[in-house]
N, C-alpha and C positions, 0 to 999 in steps of 0.2 A: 370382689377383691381382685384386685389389678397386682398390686407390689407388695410384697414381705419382704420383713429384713429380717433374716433366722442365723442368730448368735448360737457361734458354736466358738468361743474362744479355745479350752484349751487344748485341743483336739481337732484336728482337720479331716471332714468328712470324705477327702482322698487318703486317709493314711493307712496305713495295713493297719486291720484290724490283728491284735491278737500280740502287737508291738507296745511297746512303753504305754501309751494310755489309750490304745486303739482297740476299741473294744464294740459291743453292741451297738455304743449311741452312736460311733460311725457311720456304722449301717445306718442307723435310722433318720440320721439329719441326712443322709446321700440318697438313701430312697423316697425319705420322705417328699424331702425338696425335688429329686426326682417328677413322684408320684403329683403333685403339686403343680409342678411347670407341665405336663401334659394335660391338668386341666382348666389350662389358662390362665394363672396364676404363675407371675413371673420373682420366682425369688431367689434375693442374692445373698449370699452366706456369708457372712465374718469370721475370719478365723486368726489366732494368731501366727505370724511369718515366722517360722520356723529356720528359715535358711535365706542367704543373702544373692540364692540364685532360682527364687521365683520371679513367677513375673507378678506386678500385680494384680492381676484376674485371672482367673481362667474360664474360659464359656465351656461349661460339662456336655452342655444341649442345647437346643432352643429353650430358652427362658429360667436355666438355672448355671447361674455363675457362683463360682468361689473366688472371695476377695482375700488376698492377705492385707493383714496390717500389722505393720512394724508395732511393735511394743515388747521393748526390753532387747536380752540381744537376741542377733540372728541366729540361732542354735535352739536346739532342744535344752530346757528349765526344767528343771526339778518340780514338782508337785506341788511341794513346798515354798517354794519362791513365787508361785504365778500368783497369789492373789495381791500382792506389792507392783503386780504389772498391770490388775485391773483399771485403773486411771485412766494409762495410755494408750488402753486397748478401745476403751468408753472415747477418747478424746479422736481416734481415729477413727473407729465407726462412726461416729457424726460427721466427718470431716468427709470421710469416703459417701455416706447418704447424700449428705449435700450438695457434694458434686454429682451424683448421679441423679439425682430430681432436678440438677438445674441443668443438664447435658442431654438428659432422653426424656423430661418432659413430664415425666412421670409421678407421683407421689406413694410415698410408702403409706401404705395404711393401717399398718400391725406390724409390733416386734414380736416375735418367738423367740426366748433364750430356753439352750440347753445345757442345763448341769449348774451349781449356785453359785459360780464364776461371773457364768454368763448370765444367770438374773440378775447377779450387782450392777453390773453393767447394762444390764434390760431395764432394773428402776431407774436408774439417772437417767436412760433416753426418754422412757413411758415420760414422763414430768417435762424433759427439754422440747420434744418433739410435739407433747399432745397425742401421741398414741397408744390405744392399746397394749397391753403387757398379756403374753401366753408364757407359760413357762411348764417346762417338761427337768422334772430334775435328774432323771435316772439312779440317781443312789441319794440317799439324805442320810445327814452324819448321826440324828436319835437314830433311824433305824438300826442302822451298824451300830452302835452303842448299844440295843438291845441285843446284839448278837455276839456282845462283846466285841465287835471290830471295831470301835469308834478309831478317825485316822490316829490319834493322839489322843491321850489321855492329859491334854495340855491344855493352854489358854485358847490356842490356834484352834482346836476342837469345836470350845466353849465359841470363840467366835463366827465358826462355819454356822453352825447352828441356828443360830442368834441371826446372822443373814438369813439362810435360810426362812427362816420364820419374818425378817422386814418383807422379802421378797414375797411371801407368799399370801402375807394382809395386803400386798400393793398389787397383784395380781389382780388383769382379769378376769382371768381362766383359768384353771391350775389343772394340766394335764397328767392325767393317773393311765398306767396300763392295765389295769388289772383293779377289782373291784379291791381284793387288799391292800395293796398299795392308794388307794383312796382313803381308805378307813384308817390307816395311819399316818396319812399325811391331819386327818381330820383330828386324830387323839393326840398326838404327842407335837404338833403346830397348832390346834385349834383353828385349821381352815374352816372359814362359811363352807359348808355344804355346798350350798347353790351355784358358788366359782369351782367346785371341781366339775368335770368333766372324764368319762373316761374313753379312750381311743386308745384300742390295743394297734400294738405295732402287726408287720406284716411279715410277708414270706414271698420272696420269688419265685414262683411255681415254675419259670421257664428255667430254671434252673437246678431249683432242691425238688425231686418226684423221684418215685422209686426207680430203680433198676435192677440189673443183673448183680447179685453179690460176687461172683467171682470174677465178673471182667470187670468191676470196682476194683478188685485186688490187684490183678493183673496192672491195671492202668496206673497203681498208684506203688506198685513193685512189693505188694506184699503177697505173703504164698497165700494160695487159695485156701487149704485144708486149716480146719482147726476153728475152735472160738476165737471172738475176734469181740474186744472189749474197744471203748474207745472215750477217751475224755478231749474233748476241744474248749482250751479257754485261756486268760492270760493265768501266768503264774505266779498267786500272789494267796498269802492267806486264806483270801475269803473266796477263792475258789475250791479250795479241800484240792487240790488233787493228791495230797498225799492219802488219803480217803479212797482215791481210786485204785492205789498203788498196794494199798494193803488190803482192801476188795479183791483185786487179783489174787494175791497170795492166799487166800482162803479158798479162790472157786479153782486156784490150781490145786488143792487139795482133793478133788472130783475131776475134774478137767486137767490134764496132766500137761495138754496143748493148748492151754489158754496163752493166750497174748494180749497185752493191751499197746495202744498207740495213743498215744497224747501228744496234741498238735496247740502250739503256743509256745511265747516267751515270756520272759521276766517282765514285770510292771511294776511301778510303784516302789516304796523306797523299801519294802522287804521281798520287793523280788528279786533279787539275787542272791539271797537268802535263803529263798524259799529255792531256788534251781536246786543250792546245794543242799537243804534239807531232804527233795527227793532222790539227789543221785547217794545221798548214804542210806537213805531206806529203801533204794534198790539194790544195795550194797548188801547192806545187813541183811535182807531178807532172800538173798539170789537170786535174782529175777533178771539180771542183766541180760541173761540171754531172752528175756520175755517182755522188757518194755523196751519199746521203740520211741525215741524221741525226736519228732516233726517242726520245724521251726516256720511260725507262723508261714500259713499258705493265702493266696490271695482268695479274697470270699467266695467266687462263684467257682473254686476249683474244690472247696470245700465238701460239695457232694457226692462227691465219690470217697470221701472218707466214711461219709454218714452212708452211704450203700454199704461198703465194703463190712459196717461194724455189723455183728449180730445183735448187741445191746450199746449204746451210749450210757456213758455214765455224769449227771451233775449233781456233785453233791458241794454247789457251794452253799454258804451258811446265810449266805442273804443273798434275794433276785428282784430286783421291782418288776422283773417280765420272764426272763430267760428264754431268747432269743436262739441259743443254742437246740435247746428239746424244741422248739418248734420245727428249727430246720430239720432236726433228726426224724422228727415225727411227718415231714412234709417228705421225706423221705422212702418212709416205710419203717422205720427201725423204733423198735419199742425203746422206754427212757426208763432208768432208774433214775430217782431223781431226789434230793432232800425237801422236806413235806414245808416250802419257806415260800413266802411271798408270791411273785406270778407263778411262780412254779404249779402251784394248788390248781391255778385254773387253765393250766395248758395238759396235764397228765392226769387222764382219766385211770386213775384204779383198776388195773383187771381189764381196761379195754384197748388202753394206750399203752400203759404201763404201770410203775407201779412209785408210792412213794414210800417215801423211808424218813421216819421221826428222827430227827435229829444225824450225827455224821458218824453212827457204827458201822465200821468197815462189814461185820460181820451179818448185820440186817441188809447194806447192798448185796451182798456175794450170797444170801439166803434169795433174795428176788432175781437174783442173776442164772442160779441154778433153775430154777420154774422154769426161766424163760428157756434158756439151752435145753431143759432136759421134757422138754413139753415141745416140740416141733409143732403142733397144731395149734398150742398157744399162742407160740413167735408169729404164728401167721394170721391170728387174730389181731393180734397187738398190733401187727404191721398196717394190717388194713386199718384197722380202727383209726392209726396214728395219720393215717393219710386223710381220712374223711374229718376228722376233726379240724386238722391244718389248713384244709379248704378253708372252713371258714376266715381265716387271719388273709386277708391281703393289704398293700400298701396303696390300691386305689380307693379300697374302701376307709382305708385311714385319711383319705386326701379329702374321700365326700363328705365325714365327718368334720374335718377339720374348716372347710370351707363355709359349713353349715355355722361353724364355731363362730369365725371369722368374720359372718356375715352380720351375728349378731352383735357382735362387739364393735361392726363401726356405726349399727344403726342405736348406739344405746351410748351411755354416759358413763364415762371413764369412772373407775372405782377407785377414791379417796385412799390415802395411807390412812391405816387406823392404827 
């Protein structure tokens, strides 16, 4: 594998995570592609141009560039309007490949789309181009449907889906992080087995590994004493954080100095909604003097929040990975966490931490006391949470993937069925 073209339309793998739609897959299309051009493997990124004052490329490193491409206007779009710009987005990534195989000499030999934006537009080049289709979708609209999160309960819904599922017969590889998230790509799409793959995401150990809890605090301006709760993620429904908010309220019931810090912004078109549903349920419940609100920070500054916590809390209601308890766990800091999707196979029970059936404030804030009021616990957890994390890196996601890669140019493109 020489050249990939890894579609990340509507979300650019420079954007803060933890803003409007900046979230995990960020990270992952930025390390991955990263992870990828260090081993020899030159890939360039599409994304949509968000603003009328990039340039068109930017070189990240040796051998991984981010392209923008005009499609639609130059401004940040609504959620809701991006799939009306998939067209234009499809008509300039071809436009942009073309010139760059006919400028540096090179050929692409696999597309990667992330998210089912970006498979629309990964099927019509797989067919234009004659290559491979991988596709990575990080959230699928059945799943959230089963969690009751579908985006809409609309036609829009009905048609994410329904893509989804073209994209995922025209595939040919379908990347899973996590063994669950396999098996429901497999039940509720009817993917072949044999095109899924699974490649979990990583962790930057030069950066998320334990340290000091209290010069974490110091560094990051919180007081050192006290329990120290901590939610990191965007602000939107299917993160619960108001889940975390009334967790607190309960372990401040024993804990009189508990605090929590939640670090993120609104997303999505009820997160602004959701801001204000938590500032009245920290209203109603007094806690103003006890939750601290962090507006997204840049990722690698990230871990000094995850030292500083004595427990992380995610209780969103659906994860194809959760990227989050990894880093906490790469960390040192044990996870409460809701018992959903990758979630299952990043937090070991009793050794990492602990999970919780469904989103009872009052079952996190029951595993949250163990943990505080068990100091030998916390310090099992911690260790635990760091030896498991080991495993997850984003070079070993690269060797997997190359492995993928390689079979896919040596084999015969997979028919739409």
């Amino acid at each position: 594998m020489q050249r990939l073209a890894v579609l990340s339309f509507h979300t650019s793998p420079l954007a803060q995570p933890g803003t409007g739609d900046g979230g995990g897959m960020n990270v992952y299309v930025r390390e991955l592609s990263s992870a990828l051009a260090r081993a020899g493997v030159t890939c360039d990124v599409f994304t949509r141009a968000w603003s009328d004052d990039l340039p068109g490329f930017i070189d990240i490193e040796p051998g991984f560039r981010v392209h923008h491409i005009p499609a639609g206007p130059l401004a940040p779009v609504d959620k809701e309007e991006l799939p009306g710009l998939v067209g234009a987005f499809t008509d300039g990534v071809l436009a942009a490949m073309e010139k760059v195989q006919a400028s540096e000499g090179t050929n692409y030999e696999a597309v990667h789309a992330n998210y089912w934006l970006s498979g629309v537009a990964g099927h019509y080049l797989k067919h234009e181009l004659n290559l491979p289709l991988v596709s990575t979708f990080h959230t699928l609209d059945r799943v959230k449907a089963e969690s009751g999160l579908s985006e809409q309960e609309t036609l829009a819904s009905y048609r994410r889906a329904e893509e989804e599922a073209a994209v995922i017969r025209c595939s040919d590889t379908v990347l899973a992080s996590c063994s669950v998230e396999a098996s429901q790509i497999v039940e509720l799409y009817g993917a072949d087995p044999s095109r899924l793959r699974i490649v979990a995401p990583g962790v930057d150990h030069a950066f998320f590994g334990p340290g000091d809890r209290s010069q974490a605090r110091r560094a990051i301006g919180l007081a050192e004493g006290g329990p120290l709760l901590l939610f990191v993620g965007r602000l939107q429904p299917l993160k619960g954080a108001t889940v975390a908010v009334r967790a607190l309220a309960e372990v401040r019931q024993r804990h009189r100095d508990a605090q929590l810090v939640m670090v993120g912004g609104p997303s999505g078109p009820q997160g602004e909604d959701e801001v204000f549903r938590i500032a009245e349920l920290v209203r109603e419940l007094g806690l103003a003097s006890a939750v601290t609100q962090v507006p997204p920070r840049p990722h690698e500054l990230l871990s000094s929040y995850y030292r500083a916590a004595d427990v992380v809390l995610v209780p969103s209601r659906s994860e194809s990975f959760g990227l989050v308890a990894l880093e906490a766990a790469a960390c040192g800091t044990p996870v409460v966490a809701n018992d959903v999707g990758g979630l299952q196979s990043l937090v070991d029970p009793g050794r990492t931490g602990f999970l919780v059936d469904g989103q009872d404030p009052g079952q996190f804030a029951r595993r949250v006391h163990e943990i505080l009021d068990d100091p030998l616990l916390a310090g099992q957890l911690g260790s635990g949470s760091v030896l498991r994390a080991r495993r997850y890196t984003w070079s070993h996601a690269a060797e997997l993937l190359l492995e993928i890669y390689a079979d896919l140019t040596a084999g015969r493109l997979v028919e739409c069925s």
